[in-house]
N, C-alpha and C positions, 0 to 999 in steps of 0.2 A: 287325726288324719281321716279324711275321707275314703270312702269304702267306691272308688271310680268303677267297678263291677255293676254296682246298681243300673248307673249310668249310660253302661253299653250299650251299643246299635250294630245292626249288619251297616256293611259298607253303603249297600244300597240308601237306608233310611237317612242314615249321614250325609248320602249327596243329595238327597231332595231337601234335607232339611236346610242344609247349603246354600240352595239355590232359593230359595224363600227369603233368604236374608239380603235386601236391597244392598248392591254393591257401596253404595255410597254410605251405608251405615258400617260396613264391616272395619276393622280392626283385627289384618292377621299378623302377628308374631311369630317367631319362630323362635322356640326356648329350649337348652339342654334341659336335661329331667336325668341327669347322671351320666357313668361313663358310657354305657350304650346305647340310652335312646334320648330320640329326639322328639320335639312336640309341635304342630303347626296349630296354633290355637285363636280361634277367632273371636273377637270381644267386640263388644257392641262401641262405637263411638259415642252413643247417646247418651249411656248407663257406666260403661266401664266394667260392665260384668262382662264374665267369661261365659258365651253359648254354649260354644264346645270346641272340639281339641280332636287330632287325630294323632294319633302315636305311633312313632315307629321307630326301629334299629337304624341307629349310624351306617351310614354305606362303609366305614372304613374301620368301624371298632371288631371286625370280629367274632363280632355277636348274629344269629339269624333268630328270624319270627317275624308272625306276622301281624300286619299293622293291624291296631285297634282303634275304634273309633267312638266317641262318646257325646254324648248331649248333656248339657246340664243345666239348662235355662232356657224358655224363651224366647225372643224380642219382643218385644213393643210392639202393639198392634200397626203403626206407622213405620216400622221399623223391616215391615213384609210385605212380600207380595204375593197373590194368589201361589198356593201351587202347582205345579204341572203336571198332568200324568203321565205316567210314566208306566210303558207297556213293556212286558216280559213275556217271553216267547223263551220255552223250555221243551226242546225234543228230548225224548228219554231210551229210546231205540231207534237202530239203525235204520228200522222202516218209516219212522217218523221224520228222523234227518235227510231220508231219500226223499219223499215225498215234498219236503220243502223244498231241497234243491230243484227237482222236479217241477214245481211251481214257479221257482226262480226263474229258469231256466226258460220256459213258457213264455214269462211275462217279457223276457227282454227279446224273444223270438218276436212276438207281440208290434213291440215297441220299433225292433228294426224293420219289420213290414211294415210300420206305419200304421197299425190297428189301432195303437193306443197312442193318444193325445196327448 
C-alpha cells in the first residue's frame, strides 16, 4: 500500500499544479475510496498514470473532514503549460485589513471621478 502522506499538498499547490495540466490532456474520474470518501482524480490521457487526486468526505455519509490533496506524478513536458503566478495577499491585523479597505475604497472613489482609466 502506498504511504499517500508523502504525497500531500496545501490546496493551494494542488490548484496551480491543476491548472499546468493542458485541459485537453486531463482525464478526471471520480471514484469511491470506501464508505465515506470520495476521490476526484485526474490521470493523464497520454500515459494513463494518475497525477493527482483530491479527497474528500461524502456529502451524505455522515462523516466530516477536510478535503486533502495530493500529487503523485508529473506530466509530460507537452502535456503543460507555463505556470501562472499566483499572488497572495495576507492581512494579519485589524489595522492591516483597515488599511486595505481603505485603499479599496480610494481606488473606486478614483475610478467614479473618473481619475482612473
Amino acid at each position: 500500500m502506498i504511504n499517500e502522506s508523502i504525497y500531500e499538498v496545501t490546496r493551494d499547490d494542488y490548484k496551480g499544479f491543476v491548472n499546468e495540466i493542458k485541459p485537453e490532456f486531463r482525464d478526471i474520474r471520480i471514484e469511491d475510496i470506501g464508505v465515506s470518501h470520495i476521490a476526484a482524480k485526474i490521470y493523464s490521457k497520454k500515459t494513463g498514470k494518475c497525477l493527482c487526486s483530491r479527497v474528500g468526505v461524502k456529502p451524505d455519509s455522515g462523516f466530516e473532514g477536510p478535503e486533502k490533496y495530493y500529487i503523485f506524478e508529473m506530466p509530460d513536458n507537452d502535456e503543460r503549460r507555463a505556470p501562472t503566478p499566483v499572488y497572495k495577499l495576507q492581512l494579519e491585523t485589524k489595522e492591516e485589513v483597515q488599511a486595505f479597505f481603505d485603499f479599496i475604497n480610494k481606488q473606486k472613489e478614483k475610478e467614479n471621478d473618473g481619475t482612473i482609466s
